[in-house]
Steps between C-alpha positions, in 0.01 A plus 500: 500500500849620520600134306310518213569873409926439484424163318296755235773740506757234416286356234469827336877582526584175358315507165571812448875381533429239284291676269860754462695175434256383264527859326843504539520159328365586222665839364831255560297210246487797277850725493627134461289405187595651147315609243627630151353846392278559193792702383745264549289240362488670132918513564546140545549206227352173576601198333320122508752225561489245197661178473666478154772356309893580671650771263855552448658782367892490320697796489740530223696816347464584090505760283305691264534431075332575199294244368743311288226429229478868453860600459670581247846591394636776243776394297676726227473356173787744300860595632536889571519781738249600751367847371237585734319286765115582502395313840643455868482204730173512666294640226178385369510480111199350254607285229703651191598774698848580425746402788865603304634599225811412342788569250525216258781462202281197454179688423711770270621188298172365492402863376747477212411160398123644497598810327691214214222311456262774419761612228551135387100477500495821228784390281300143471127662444738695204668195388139336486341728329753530237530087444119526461544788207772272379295225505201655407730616160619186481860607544566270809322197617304370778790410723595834527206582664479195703827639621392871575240379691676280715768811576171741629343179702859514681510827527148540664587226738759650614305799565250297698792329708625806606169668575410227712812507673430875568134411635673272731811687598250786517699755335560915621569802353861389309700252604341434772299211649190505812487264762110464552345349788358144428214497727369774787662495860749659711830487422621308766907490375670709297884419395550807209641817538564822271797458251534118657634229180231247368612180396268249387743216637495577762203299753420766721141643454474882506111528690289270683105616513278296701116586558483511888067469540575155629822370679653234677600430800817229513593350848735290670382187655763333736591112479323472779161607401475353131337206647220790633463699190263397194320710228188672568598606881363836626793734483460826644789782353652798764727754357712755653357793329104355645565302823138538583340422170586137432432363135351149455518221216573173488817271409451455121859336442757296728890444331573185546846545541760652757680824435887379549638829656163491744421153559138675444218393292261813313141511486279757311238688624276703252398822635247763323705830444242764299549730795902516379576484882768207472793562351792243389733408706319599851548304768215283599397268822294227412279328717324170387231308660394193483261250728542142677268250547504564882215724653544777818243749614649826355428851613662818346864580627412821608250362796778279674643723805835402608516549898757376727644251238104371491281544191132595617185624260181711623220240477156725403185405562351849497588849686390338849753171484831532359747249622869477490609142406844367506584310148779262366642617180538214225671776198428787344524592165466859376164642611368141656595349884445157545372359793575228682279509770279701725275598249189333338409524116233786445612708821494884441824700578610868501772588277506873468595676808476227712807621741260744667245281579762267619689758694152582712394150558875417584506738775 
């Protein structure tokens, strides 16, 4: 009897040693196996892997100009002396607005030659109307009327010269004459001053205006990368002044020819401006892409973890299995990683706070 009863007891111990292993077991299985939170979950950015056309991306350094189709420069069209300057650099003026006005001896000569003609023009309607009496009487003949007439058709043409002249001189109070602007824009260069000499010899224009709702962008492109550059290339614009707010157009013009102090050839970007937010002359980092014939799987940038000189991604499959996996980096351009190998076309990754999640299934 005594047999049987100890063979009981040591069956009874040993499951219930095995049945604490088995327990045991188990809550290990399940500290070890992660699972992402709902909250987490609604944190994360999951991406698909797609297998697309290589793009490249250029970087080249420009500047900001007016659009050179809508520039215009102010030239004075009378010598003189700068009376009083109506405008500063930087201002917006509409067209005819008045940007100077100056001093002319020109303009008080044209004033007196005016001023001759309208006395010429009465002592002819005079001299007409007597040769008509005369003629009328019979006391001169026809030629002398012939003749009066021609003297008042001289005289009124001179009147119209000079009135014209005034129209496009655009003439002030006295001697004086306006410079008006052509078109509306911001002046965008101003070489006048107060009391300053005119002279119309001289080849130097006074204002530029330029309307600024549309600019361009002109950039440098290296010998190197000619060969890489071609109209019609995605062109994406940073400034200094908006580092995170990139501008995009296209390449609408390549110079085909080499700048000799630069050993650089220009290309010209056309960038909408109705916002007024580039100026001329800001400094501008252009980035152009452009796409080979070769194909890579390509994930966004930001879900490429660089780990002990090793690039991994977080594989998803859903909030139960979430893999680390090791990947070879072909490139990357901008805001696209491309891969080499390790991952398959149409694979999901994590590429918004993906450290955590690697962090806990790292350790």
């Amino acid at each position: 009897m005594t047999r049987p009863i100890l063979f009981i007891g040591f069956s009874l111990l040993a499951a219930f040693i095995w049945s604490g292993c088995k327990h045991t077991q188990a809550e290990d299985t399940e500290k070890s196996t992660f699972v992402l939170s709902d909250t987490m979950l609604k944190n994360i950015r999951i991406d698909t892997a797609r297998l697309q056309p290589v793009q490249n991306q250029l970087r080249l350094s420009g500047k900001v100009t007016p659009n050179g189709g809508k520039v215009l420069k102010v030239y004075p069209l009378v010598s003189g002396y700068v009376q009083d300057i109506k405008v500063q650099l930087g201002d917006y003026v509409q067209k005819g607005q008045v940007l100077a006005v100056i001093h002319s001896a020109e303009i008080a000569d044209y004033e007196k030659q005016l001023a001759q003609a309208r006395s010429d023009q009465g002592v002819a309607e005079k001299n007409l109307k007597v040769a008509q009496d005369l003629y009328d009487s019979r006391l001169s003949t026809e030629k002398d009327v012939v003749n009066a007439k021609g003297d008042l058709a001289k005289s009124n043409a001179e009147i119209t010269r000079l009135n014209d002249l005034f129209k496009i001189y655009r003439k002030g109070k006295g001697a004086t004459y306006l410079v008006t602007a052509p078109i509306s824009g911001y002046i965008i260069e101003k070489n006048i001053n107060n009391n300053m000499e005119i002279r119309t010899d001289n080849s130097s224009n006074i204002f530029t205006i330029s309307e600024l709702d549309d600019v361009w962008i002109m950039a440098n492109v290296f010998e190197t990368d000619i060969a890489k550059i071609k109209e019609g290339y995605d062109a994406s614009v940073v400034t200094v002044s908006y580092p995170d707010q990139p501008f995009h157009g296209r390449i609408d013009k390549i110079y085909n020819f080499l700048d000799p102090a630069t050993k650089t050839m220009q290309v010209r970007i056309s960038l909408d401006n109705k916002k007024m937010e580039l100026k001329p002359e800001m400094f501008a980092t252009v980035y152009v892409t452009y796409k080979d014939n070769d194909e890579k799987i390509a994930v966004p940038s930001a879900a490429v973890i660089f780990d002990n000189s090793k690039n991994f991604v977080l594989v998803f499959k859903d909030k139960f299995n979430i893999s680390v996996r090791q990947v070879e980096v072909a490139k990357s351009s901008g805001d696209i990683t491309y891969i080499q190998s390790g991952l398959q076309p149409d694979e999901k990754v994590i590429s918004k706070n993906q450290l955590l999640i690697y962090d806990a299934l790292k350790d």
